[in-house]
N, C-alpha and C positions, 0 to 999 in steps of 0.2 A: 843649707837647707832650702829646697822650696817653696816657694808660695804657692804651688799648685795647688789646688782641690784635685782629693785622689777618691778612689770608690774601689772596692774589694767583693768578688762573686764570690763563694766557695765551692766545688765541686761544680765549675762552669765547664770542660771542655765538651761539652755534651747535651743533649735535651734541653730540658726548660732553662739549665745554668748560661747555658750557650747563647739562647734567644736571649736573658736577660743582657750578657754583656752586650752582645749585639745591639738594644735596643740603649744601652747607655753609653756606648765609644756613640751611637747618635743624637743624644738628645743631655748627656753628663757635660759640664761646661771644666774636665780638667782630665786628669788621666784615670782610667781604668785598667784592673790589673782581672786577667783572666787565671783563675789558680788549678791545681788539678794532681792529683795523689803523683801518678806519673807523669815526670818532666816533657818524655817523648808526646805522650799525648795532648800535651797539654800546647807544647809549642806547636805540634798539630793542626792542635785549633786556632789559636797564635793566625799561625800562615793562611788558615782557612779566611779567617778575618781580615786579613792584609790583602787577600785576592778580590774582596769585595768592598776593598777601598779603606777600610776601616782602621784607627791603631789603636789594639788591644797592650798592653802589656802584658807579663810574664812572670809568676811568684809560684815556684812550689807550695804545696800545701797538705799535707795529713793529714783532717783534723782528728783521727785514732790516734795523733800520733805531738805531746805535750813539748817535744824539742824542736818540730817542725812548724808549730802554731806562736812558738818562742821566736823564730828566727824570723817569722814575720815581723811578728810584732816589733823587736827590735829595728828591722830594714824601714818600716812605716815611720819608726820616730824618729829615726836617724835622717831619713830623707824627707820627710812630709811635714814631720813636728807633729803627727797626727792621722785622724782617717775622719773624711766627711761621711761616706756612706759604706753603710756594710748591707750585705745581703747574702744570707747564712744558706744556701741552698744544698751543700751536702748532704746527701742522705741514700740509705738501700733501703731494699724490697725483697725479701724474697718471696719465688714466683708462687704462687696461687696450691699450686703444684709438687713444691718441692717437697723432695723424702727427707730433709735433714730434720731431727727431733726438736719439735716443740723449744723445749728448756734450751738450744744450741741456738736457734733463730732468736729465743727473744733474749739470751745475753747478747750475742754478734749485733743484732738493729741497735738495741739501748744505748751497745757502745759509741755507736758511730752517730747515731740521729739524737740519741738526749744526751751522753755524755760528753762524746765529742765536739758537740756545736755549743752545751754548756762550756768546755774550756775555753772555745775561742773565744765566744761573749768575758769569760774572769780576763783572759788574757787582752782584750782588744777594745772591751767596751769601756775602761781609763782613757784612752787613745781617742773617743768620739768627741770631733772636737764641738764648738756651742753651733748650733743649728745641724746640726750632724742627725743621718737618719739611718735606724739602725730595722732590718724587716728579716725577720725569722721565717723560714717556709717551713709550714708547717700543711696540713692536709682538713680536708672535711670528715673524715675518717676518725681523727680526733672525736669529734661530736657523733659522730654514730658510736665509738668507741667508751664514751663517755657515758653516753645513755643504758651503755652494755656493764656499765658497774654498778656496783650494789649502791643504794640510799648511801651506806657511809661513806663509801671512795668518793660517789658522785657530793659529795656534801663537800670531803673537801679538795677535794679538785676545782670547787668551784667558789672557794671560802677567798675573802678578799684579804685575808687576813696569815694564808699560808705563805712560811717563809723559802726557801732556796734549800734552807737544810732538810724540813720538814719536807720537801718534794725527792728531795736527792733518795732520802731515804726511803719513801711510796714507792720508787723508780727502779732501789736495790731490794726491795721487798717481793715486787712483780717477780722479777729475774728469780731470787731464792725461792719464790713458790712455786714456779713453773718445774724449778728443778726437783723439789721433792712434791711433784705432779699435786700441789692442795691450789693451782691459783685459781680456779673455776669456785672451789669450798669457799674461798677471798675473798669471793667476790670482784674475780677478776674479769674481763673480754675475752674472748679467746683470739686476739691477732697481738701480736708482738710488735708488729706496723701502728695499731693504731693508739696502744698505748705508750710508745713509744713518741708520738704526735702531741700524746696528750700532755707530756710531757713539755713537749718544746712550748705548746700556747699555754701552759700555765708559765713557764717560767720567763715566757715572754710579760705576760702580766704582772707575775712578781718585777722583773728587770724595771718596768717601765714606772712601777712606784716606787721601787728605790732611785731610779734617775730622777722623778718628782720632787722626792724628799733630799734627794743629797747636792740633784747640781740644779735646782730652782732658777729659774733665770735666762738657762741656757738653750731653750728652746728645745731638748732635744728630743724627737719623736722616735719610739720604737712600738712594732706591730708584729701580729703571728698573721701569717698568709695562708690562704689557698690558693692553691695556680689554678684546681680544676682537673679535671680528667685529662691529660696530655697524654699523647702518641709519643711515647719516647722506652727507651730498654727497658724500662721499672713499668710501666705500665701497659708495653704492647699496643699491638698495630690499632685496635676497635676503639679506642680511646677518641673521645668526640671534638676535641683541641687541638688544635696544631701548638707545638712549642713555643710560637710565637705569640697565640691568645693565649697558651698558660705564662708567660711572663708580662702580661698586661699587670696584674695586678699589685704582683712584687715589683717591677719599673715604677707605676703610680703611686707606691708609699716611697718609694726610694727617691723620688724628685719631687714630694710633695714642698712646697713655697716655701720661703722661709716666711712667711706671713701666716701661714698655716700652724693652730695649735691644737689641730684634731687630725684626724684621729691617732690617740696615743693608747698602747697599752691593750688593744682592740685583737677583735680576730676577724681579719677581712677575706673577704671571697666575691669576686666580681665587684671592685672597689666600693664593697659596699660592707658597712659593721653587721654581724652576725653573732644574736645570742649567745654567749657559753653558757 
C-alpha cells in the first residue's frame, strides 16, 4: 500500500474538471487521478496533461453508475489505504434551449448532479482520511433556485436540522411533481439545474455535521462551491471565466492547510462564505 497522498476530480476530462486537475498535478504534494465516464476521453485528457509536463493519472468513473463508483473505491483502498482530497465536479446542463420535456430533464440532472455525486460521497467519504478535504461543486443557481421556492421548501432547505433521508426524499418529490406537471403548485423553481444544486449544498451541509459529530478530531473540512460563470460545454462561449478562474475556488478548499478549521460545511463562491 502507499504512503502517497492521492486527490480524485470527478467528471475532470473537460472544463472546469480539467483546469481543476491541472491546477492540482501543480500545486497537490502526491498523486492525482483525472476520472471521466469514457475511458477514451479521459486518457485523452491524460495525454493532454502529459504534453504540458504534468502527471495526471487515470480512474474510470460513472457516477450514474453504483458499480463503477464501487471499483474505485475499492482501487483507493487497496492502493492508498484511502483518499486525501476529493472534489465532486460531475455534473449536466441541459442547454437553455433544449425541446426535451420538462419532467425528462429534471429526472436525467437529479440523477447524475444529486443522486450520483450523493453515491460517491456514501461510497468514498469512509475513505477521507483525517485532514482530508472533501469540495462539492455545486452553483450559485442554487441560491437564486432557492429563493425561487415557496416559504416552506425555502424553510427547510435551509433548516440545520434537516437529515440526508428528509433531503433525498424533497429531491424524489421535485422529480414526481414535475412528472405529474403540479411542481410549480409545490412550490417548486422552474430549472431542474438549480434544484438540483440545491440539493448538492444542502447535502454538503448535512455531510459536513455529520463528519463534525462522528469523526471529531479529524480535521476534516467539506464545502459546496461555486466556480462561477465558466466558458466551458455546459455553459457556452459568453460565460465571463475562463476554466481556469472557475477552478480557483474548488483548488482553494481542496488545499486549504491542515491548520485551517474553516471553512467547513459553507458554500463558497470566489473563496469567500456566501449566505444560504
Amino acid at each position: 500500500m502507499s504512503n502517497v497522498r492521492v486527490a480524485v476530480v470527478t467528471g475532470s476530462n473537460k472544463g472546469i474538471g480539467l483546469a481543476i486537475v491541472r491546477a492540482l498535478c501543480r500545486q497537490f504534494p502526491g498523486d492525482v487521478y483525472l476520472t471521466s465516464r469514457d475511458a477514451g476521453r479521459g486518457q485523452a485528457a491524460v495525454a493532454q496533461l502529459q504534453q504540458e509536463g504534468l502527471h495526471p493519472l487515470f480512474h474510470q468513473l460513472d457516477i450514474d453508475d453504483l458499480q463503477s463508483i464501487r471499483a474505485l473505491r475499492d482501487f483507493l483502498k487497496d492502493k492508498y489505504g484511502g483518499l486525501d482530497v476529493l472534489v465532486n465536479n460531475a455534473g449536466i446542463a441541459f442547454k437553455v434551449h433544449d425541446t426535451t420535456p420538462f419532467a425528462v430533464q429534471a429526472e436525467v440532472t437529479l440523477k447524475t448532479n444529486f443522486f450520483g455525486t450523493r453515491n460517491v460521497c456514501t461510497e468514498l467519504l469512509p475513505l477521507v482520511k483525517p485532514y482530508g478535504r472533501v469540495v462539492n461543486v455545486s452553483s450559485m443557481v442554487s441560491s437564486s433556485a432557492l429563493r425561487g421556492c415557496s416559504q416552506e421548501l425555502q424553510q427547510k432547505f435551509r433548516s440545520d436540522a434537516i437529515t440526508e433521508e428528509e433531503l433525498v426524499q424533497l429531491m424524489a418529490k421535485f422529480v414526481e411533481d414535475t412528472k405529474r406537471g403540479v411542481h410549480e403548485k409545490e412550490g417548486w423553481p422552474n430549472t431542474a439545474y438549480g434544484v438540483s444544486k440545491i440539493g448538492v449544498t444542502v447535502l454538503s451541509r448535512i455531510q459536513a455535521r455529520l463528519l463534525t459529530e462522528r469523526r471529531k478530531g479529524e480535521h476534516i473540512l467539506l464545502n459546496a462551491c461555486c466556480p462561477g460563470w465558466v466558458r466551458t460545454d455546459m455553459a457556452g462561449p459568453k460565460a465571463t471565466k475562463s476554466p481556469e478562474e472557475g477552478a480557483e475556488t474548488p483548488v482553494y478548499l481542496a488545499l486549504l492547510p491542515s491548520s485551517a478549521d474553516a471553512p467547513h460545511g459553507q458554500f463558497v463562491s470566489d473563496k469567500t462564505v456566501k449566505p444560504w
